[in-house]
C-alpha positions as CSV (number, residue, x, y, z in Angstrom):
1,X,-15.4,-57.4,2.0
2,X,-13.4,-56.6,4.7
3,X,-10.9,-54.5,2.1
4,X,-13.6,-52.9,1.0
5,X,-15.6,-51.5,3.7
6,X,-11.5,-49.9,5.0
7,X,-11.3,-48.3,1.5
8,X,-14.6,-46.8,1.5
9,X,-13.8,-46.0,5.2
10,X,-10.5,-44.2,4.1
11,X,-12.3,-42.2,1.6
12,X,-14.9,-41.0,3.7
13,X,-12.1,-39.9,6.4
14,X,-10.0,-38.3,3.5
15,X,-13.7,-36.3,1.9
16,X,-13.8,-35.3,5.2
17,X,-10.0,-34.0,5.5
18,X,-10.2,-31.8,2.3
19,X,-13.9,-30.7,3.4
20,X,-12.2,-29.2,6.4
21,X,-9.6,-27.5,4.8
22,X,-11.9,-26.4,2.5
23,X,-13.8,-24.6,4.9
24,X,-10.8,-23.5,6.7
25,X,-9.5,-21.9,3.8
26,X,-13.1,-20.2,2.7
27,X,-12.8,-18.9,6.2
28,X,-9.9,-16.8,6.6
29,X,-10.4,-15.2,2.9
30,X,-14.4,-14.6,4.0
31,X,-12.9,-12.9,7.3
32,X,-9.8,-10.8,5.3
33,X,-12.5,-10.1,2.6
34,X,-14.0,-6.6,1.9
35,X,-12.5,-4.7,4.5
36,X,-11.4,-2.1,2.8
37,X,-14.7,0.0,2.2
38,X,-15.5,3.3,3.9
39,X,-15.3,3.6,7.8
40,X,-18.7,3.9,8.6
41,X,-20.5,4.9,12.7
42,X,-19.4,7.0,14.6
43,X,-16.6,4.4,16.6
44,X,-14.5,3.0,13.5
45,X,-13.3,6.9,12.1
46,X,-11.9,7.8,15.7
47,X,-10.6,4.9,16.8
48,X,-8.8,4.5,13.2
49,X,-7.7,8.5,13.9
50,X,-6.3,7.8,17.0
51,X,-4.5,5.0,16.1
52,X,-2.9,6.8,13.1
53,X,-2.0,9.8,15.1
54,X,-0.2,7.7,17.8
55,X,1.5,5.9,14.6
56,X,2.5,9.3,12.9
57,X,4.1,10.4,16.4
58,X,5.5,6.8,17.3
59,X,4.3,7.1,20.3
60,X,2.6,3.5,21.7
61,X,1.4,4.9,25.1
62,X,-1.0,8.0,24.8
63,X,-4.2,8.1,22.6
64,X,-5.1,11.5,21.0
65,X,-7.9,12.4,18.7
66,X,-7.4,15.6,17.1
67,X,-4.3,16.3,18.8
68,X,-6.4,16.2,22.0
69,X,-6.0,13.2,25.0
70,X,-8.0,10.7,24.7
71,X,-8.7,8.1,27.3
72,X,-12.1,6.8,26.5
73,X,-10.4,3.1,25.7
74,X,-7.2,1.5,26.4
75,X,-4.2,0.8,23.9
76,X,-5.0,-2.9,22.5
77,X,-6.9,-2.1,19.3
78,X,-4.7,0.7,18.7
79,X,-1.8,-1.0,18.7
80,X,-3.3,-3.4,16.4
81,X,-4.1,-0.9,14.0
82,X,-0.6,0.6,14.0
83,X,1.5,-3.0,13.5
84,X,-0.9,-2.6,10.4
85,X,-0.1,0.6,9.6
86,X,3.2,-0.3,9.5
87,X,2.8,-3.8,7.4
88,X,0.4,-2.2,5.3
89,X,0.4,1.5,5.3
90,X,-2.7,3.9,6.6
91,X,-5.7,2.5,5.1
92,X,-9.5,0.7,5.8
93,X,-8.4,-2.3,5.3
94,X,-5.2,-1.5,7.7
95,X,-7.8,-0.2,10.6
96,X,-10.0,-3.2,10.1
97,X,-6.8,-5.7,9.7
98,X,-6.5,-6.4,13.4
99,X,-10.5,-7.4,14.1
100,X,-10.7,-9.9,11.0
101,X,-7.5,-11.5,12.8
102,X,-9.1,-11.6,16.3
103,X,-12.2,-12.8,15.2
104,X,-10.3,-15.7,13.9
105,X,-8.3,-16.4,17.1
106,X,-11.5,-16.7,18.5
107,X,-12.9,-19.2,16.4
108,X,-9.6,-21.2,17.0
109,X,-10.0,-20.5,21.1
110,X,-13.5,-21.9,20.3
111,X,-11.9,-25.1,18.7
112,X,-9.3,-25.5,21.2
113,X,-12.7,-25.7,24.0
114,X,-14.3,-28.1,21.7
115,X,-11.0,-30.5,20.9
116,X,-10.3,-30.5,24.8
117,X,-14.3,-32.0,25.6
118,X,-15.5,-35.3,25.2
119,X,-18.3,-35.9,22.9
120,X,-18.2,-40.0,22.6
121,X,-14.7,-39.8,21.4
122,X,-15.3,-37.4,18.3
123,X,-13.6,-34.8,19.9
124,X,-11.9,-34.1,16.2
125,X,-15.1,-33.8,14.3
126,X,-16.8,-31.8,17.0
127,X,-14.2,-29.4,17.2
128,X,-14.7,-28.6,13.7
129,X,-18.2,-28.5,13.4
130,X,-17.9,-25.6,16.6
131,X,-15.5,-24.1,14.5
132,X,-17.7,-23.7,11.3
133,X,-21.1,-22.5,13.2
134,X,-18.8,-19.9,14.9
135,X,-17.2,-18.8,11.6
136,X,-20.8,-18.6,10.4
137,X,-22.0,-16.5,13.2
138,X,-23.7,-13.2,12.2
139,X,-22.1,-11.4,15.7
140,X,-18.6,-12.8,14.8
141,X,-18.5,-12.2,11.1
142,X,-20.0,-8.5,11.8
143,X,-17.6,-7.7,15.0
144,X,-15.2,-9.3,13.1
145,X,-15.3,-6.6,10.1
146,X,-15.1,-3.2,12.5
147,X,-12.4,-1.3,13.5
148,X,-13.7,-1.5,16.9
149,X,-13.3,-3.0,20.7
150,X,-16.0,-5.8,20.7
151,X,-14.0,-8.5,18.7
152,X,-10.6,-7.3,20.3
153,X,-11.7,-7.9,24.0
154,X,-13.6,-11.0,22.8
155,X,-11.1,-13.1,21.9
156,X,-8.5,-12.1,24.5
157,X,-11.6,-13.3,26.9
158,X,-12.5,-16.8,24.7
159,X,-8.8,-17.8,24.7
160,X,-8.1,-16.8,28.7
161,X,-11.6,-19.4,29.4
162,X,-9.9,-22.0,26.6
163,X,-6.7,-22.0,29.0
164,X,-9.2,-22.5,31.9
165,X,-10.6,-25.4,30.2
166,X,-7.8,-27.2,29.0
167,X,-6.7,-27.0,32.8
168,X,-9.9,-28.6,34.2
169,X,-9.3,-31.0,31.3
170,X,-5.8,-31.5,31.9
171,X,-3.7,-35.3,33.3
172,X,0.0,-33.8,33.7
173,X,1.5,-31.1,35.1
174,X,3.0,-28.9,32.2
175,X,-0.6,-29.3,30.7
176,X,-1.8,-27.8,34.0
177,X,0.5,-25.4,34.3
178,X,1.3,-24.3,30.8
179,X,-3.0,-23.8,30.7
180,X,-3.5,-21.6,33.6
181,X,-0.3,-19.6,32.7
182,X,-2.3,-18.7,29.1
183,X,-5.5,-17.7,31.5
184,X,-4.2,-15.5,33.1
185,X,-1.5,-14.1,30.3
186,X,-5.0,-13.7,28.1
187,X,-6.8,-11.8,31.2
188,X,-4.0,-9.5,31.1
189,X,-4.2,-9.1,27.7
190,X,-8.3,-8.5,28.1
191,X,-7.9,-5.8,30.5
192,X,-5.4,-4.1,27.6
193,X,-8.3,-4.7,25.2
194,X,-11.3,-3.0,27.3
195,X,-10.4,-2.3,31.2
196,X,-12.1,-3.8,33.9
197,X,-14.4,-6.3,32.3
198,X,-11.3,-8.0,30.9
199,X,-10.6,-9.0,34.4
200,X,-14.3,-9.6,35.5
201,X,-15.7,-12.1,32.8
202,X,-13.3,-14.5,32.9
203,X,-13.0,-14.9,37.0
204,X,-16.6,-14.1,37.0
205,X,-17.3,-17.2,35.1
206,X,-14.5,-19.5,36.8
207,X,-16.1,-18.7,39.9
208,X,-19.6,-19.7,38.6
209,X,-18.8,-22.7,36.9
210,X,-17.5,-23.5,40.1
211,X,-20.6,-23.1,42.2
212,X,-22.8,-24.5,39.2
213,X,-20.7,-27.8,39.1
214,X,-20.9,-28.0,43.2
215,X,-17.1,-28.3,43.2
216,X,-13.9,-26.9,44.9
217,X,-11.4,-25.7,43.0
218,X,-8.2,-27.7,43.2
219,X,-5.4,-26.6,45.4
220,X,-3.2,-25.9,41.9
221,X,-6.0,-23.1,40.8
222,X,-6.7,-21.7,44.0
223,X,-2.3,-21.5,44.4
224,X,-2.6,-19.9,40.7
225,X,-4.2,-16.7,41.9
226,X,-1.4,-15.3,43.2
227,X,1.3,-15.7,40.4
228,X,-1.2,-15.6,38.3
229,X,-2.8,-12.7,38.9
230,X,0.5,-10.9,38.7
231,X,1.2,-12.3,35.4
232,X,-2.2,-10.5,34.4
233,X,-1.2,-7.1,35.9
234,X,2.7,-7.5,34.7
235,X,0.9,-7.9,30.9
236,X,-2.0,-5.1,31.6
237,X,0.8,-2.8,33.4
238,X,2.6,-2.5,29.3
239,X,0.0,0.2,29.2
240,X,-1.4,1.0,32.5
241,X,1.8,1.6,34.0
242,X,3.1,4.7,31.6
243,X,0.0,5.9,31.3
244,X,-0.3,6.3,34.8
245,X,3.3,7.7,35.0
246,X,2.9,10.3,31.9
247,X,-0.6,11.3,32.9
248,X,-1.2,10.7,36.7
249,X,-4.8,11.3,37.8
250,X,-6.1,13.1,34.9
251,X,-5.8,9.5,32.8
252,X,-7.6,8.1,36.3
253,X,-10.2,10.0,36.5
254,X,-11.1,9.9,32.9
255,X,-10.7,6.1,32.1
256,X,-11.3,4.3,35.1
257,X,-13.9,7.2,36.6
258,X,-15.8,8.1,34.0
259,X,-15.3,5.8,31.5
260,X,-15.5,2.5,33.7
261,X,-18.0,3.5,36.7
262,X,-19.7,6.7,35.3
263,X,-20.9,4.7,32.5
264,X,-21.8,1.8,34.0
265,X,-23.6,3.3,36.6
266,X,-25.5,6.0,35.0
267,X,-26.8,7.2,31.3
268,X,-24.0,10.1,31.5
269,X,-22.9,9.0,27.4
270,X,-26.3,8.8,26.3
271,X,-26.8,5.0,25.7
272,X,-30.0,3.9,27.5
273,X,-31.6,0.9,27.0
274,X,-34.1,-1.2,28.9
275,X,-33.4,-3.7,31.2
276,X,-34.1,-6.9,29.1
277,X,-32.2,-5.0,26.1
278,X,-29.7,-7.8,25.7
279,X,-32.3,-10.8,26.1
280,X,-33.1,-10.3,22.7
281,X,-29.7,-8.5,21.2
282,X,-27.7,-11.9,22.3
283,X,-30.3,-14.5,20.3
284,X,-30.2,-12.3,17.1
285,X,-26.2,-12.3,17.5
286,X,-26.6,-16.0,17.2
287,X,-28.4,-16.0,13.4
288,X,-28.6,-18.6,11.5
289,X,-28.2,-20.7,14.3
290,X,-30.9,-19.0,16.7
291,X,-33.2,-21.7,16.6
292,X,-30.5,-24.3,17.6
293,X,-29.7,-21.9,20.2
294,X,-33.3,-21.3,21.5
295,X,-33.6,-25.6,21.3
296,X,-30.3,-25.9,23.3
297,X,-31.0,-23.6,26.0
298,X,-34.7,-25.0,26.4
299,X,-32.8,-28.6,26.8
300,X,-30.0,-27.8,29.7
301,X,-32.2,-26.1,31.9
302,X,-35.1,-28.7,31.7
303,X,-32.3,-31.5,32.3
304,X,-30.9,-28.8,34.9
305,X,-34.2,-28.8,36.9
306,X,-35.0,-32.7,36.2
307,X,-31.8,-33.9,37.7
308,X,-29.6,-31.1,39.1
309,X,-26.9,-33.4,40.4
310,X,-26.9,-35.3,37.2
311,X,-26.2,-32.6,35.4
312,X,-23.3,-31.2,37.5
313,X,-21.6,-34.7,38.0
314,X,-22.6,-36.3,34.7
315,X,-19.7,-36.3,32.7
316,X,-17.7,-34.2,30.6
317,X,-20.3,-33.3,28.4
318,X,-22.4,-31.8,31.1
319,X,-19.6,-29.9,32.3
320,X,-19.4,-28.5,28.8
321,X,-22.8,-27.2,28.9
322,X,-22.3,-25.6,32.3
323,X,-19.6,-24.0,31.6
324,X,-21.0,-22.1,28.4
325,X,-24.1,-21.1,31.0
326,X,-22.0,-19.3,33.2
327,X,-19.8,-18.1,30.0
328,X,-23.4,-16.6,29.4
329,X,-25.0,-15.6,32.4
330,X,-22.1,-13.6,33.6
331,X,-22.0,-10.9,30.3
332,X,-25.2,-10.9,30.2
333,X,-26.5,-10.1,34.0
334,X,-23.2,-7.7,34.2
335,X,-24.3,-5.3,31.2
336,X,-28.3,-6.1,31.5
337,X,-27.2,-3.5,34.8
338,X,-25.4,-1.1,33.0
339,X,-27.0,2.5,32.8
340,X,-25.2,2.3,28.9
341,X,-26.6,-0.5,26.5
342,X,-24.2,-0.8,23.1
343,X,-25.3,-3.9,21.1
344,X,-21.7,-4.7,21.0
345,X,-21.1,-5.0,24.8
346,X,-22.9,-8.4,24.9
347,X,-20.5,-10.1,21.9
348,X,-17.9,-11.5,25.3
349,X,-21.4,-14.4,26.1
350,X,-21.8,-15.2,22.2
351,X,-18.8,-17.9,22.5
352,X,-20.0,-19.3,25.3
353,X,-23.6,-19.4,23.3
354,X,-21.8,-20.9,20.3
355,X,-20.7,-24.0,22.6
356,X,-24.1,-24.4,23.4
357,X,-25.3,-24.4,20.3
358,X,-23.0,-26.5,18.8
359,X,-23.0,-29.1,21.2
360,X,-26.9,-29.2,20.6
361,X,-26.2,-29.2,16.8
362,X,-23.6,-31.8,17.1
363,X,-25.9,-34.5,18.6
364,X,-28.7,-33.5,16.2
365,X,-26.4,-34.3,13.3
366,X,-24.4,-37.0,14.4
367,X,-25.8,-40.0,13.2
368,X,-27.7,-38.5,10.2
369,X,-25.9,-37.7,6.8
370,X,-28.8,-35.3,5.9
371,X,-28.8,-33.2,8.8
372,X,-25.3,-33.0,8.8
373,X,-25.2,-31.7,4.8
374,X,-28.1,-29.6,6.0
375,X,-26.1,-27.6,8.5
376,X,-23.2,-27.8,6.4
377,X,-25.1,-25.9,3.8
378,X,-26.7,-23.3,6.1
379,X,-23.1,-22.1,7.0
380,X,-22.3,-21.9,3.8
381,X,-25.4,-20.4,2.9
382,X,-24.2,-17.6,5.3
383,X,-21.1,-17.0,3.6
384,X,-22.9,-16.9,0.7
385,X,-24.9,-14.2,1.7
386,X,-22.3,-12.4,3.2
387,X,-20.3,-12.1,0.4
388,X,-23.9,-10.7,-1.4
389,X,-23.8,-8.1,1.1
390,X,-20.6,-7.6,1.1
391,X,-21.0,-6.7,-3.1
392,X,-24.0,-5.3,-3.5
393,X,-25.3,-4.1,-0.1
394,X,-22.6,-2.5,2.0
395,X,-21.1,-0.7,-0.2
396,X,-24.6,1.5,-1.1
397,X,-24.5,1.7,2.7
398,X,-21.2,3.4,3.4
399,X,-21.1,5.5,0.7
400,X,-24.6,7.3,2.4
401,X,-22.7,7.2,5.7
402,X,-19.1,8.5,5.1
403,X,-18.0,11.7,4.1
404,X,-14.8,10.1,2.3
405,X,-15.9,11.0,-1.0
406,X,-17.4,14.4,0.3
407,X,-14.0,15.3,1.0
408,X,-11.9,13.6,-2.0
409,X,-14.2,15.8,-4.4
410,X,-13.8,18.7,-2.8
411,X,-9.5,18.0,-2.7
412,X,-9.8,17.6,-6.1
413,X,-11.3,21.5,-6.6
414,X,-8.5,22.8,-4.8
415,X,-10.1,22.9,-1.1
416,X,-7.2,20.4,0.5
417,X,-6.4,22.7,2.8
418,X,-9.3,24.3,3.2
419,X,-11.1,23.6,7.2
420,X,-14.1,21.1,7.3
421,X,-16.6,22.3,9.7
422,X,-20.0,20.7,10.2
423,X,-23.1,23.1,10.6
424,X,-25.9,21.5,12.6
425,X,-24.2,17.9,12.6
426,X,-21.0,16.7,14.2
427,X,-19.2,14.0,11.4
428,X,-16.8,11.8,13.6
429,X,-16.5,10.0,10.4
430,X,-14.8,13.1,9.5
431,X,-11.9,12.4,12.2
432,X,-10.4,9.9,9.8
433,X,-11.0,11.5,6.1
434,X,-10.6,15.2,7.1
435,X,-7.5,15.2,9.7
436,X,-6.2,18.0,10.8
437,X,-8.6,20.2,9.1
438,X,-11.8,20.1,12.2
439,X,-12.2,23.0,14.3
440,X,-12.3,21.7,17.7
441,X,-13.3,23.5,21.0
442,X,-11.4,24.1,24.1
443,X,-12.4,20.8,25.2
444,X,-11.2,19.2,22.1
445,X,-14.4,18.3,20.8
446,X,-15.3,19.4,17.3
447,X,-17.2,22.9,16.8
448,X,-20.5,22.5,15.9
449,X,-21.9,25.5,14.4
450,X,-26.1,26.4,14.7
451,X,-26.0,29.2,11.6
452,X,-25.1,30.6,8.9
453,X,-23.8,33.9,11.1
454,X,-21.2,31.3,12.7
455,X,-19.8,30.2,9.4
456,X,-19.5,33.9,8.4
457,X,-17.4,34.3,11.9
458,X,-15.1,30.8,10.7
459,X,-15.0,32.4,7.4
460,X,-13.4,36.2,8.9
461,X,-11.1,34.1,11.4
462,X,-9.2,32.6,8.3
463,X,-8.7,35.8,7.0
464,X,-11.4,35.5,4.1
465,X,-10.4,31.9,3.3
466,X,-13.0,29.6,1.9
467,X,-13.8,26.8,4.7
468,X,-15.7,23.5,3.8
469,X,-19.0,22.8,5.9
470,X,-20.8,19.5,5.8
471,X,-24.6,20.3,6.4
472,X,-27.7,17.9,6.8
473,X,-29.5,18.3,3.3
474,X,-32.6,19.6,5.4
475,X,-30.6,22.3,6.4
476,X,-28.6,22.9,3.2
477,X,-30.9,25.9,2.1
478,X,-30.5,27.7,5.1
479,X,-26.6,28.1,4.2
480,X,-27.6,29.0,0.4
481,X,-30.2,31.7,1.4
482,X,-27.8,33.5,4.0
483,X,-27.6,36.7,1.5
484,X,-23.4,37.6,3.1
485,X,-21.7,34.1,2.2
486,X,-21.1,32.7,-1.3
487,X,-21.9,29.2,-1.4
488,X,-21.1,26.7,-4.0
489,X,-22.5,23.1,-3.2
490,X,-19.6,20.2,-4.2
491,X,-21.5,17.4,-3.7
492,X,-23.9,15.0,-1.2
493,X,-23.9,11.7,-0.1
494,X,-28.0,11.5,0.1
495,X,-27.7,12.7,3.8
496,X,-24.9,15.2,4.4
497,X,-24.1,18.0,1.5
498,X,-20.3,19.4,1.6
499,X,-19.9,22.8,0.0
500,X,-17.1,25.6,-0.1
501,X,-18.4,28.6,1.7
502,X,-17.0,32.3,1.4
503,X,-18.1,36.0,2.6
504,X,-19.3,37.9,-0.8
């Protein structure tokens, strides 16, 4: 019997082997999958832009959109995108190459947390089960697709807090030492990925998990902050530094000025929101798992407020939970403050979300089979419908919000070098599918022209040459009834109508 009950043990440990590669594998081609459709908002075309110019100039250290500065964000993403330009040539799938991986590493960071806790010695099996629910995440799998900053500074700030935690965790020294060295290398590596907040968050949550556990950090930690800190600024300064030397104050004033105080402080780039906007934005990040979430939130803080000192001295497991409050509470109170709300800004608290949640969904499931196949099925459930969306769904999207085919049909009736200029509407997707070709202003922003008379005068300043204008459809008679231009419609995209425009 004894035989037996080992072999049926052994096949239940090796199911659960191939289950998790299985899922592992799933993963990674969910995450690499579909991300070569159409740029779409207005972020992912200029951020892939400016990456490609800096690529086409080999120049890693100053950003330009249209030929123009631009210090808006720092280098990370960009550099990203061009090691992918490079591996894989200018492209979608290139731009969005560098999110899909970092949306990974952060689902491994997440696993690393989990495999370093103590859940009743199933450290293994919890790990794994964090590491599916965050895979199956809507934030992450959505971050995870767009050529944009969220993801990048997400991960840099989930692995710097996984190096914290392995510390706290940690018996010897080189554990110790080897931990707090990836902090702060990774908080260096978040300030390259965003600014400021990339140095905030993680500290910001050290500091409260600190006073939420009623502790003093060790002598070893409080030592780290020196060396440590200049390990961060040695691995920001790769970009700070020549920026600073090639551009002095102007690259100040505009990233660090504007981009970092300004817009934190007021509604200057047109992004308000209420106060409580991210009370509700950070629970739908969380889908399917919301009600899990919802349920494991409800439980810490009625424990918290039952038994406060329990809860800060009561074992590992407590400490888990605290630590993924303050991995929330310090996103979330930072940006509820900010004058500019962006969904996106809040996706640096979902990991610490996803630890609470799947430490709740972890001791739902673990001594029940069903529950266990149930959640397994929801996140595959997810993918499912992902991959749906990803056929049937997002495609119809982009193709209404990118002007990438606008443009390839008119190329291919001889207009490729003809200007694209947008009349009544500024197309940023345009940056990436039309470069070189926009009009800008003094400023470097694109012209925006308010009339058919202003086309004319684009028209006569090329010398009679046709130009292309993208125009709103509710607009697009206004251009065909102007009695001095010829205008021959090319195509629309259900929103925006490109046509070739000459004087008669």
């Amino acid at each position: 019997m004894a035989e037996n009950s080992k072999t049926a043990a052994e096949n239940k440990a090796d199911l659960r082997r191939w289950l998790v590669a299985f899922a592992a594998i799933a993963i990674v081609i969910l995450y690499f999958s579909g991300l070569g459709i159409p740029l779409v908002g207005p972020d992912e075309p200029r951020y892939a832009q400016v990456a490609r110019e800096m690529f086409e100039r080999s120049d890693w250290i100053t950003p330009t959109l249209g030929g123009y500065n631009w210090f808006e964000k720092p280098a990370l993403l960009y550099w990203v995108q061009i090691a992918s330009y490079h591996i894989f040539g200018v492209s979608e799938f290139s731009a969005r190459f560098g999110s899909a991986l970092f949306g990974l590493g952060t689902i491994v960071a997440l696993w690393i947390i989990a495999r370093w806790s103590e859940t009743n010695g199933e450290r293994a099996r919890f790990a794994n089960w964090t590491a599916l629910i965050a895979a199956s995440t809507l934030g992450i799998i959505v971050f995870s697709r767009g050529a944009s900053f969220d993801i990048i500074l997400t991960f840099p700030i989930t692995a710097a807090l996984a190096g914290f935690f392995v510390y706290e965790r940690s018996v010897t020294d080189i554990h110790r030492y080897a931990s707090l060295a990836a902090f702060y290398f990774f908080i260096g590596v978040a300030v390259l990925a965003k600014g400021l907040v990339g140095f905030v968050f993680p500290i910001a949550t050290v500091a409260l998990y600190y006073a939420l556990t009623l502790t003093v950090p060790k002598r070893a930690f409080i030592f780290s902050l020196i060396w440590g800190t200049t390990l961060a600024v040695a691995v920001a300064g790769l970009w700070y530094g020549p920026m600073y030397q090639r551009h002095g104050y102007a690259f100040i004033d505009e990233f660090f000025i504007q981009h970092h105080f300004q817009r934190f402080t007021s509604n200057k780039f047109f992004h308000p929101q209420p106060f409580y906007f991210f009370l509700w934005v950070l629970p739908l990040m969380l889908i399917p798992w919301l009600p899990f979430f919802v349920a494991a939130v409800w439980t810490w803080i009625r424990t918290a407020l039952a038994n406060r000192e329990a809860q800060a001295e009561g074992g590992s497991d407590n400490r888990l939970r605290i630590f993924a409050a303050a991995w929330i509470a310090v996103p979330l109170v930072f940006f509820s403050f900010s004058g500019s709300k962006l969904p996106g800004y809040i996706l640096p608290a979902v990991p610490g979300a996803l630890l609470l949640t799947s430490d709740f969904i972890f001791q739902y499931i673990r001594e029940n089979r069903n529950r266990e196949r149930s959640v397994f099925a929801l996140a595959f459930a997810t993918f499912g419908a992902v991959v749906l969306a990803l056929i049937f769904a997002v495609p119809q999207f982009a193709d209404t919000d990118t002007v990438k085919h606008l443009i390839a049909t008119a190329d291919e009736r001889g207009f490729r070098e003809a200007s694209v200029i947008g009349l009544h509407t500024t197309s940023h997707n345009a940056e990436f599918y039309a470069a070189g070709r926009l009009p800008r202003t003094d400023d470097g922003r694109q012209k925006r022209l308010l009339g058919p008379a202003e086309v004319l005068a684009e028209v006569r300043e090329r010398n009679g040459q046709p130009v292309l204008v993208l125009v709103p459809l509710e607009y697009l008679d206004q251009l065909r009834n102007a009695d001095f231009l010829d205008v021959k419609v090319i195509r629309d995209n259900g929103e925006l109508a490109i046509a070739a425009v000459a004087e008669k």
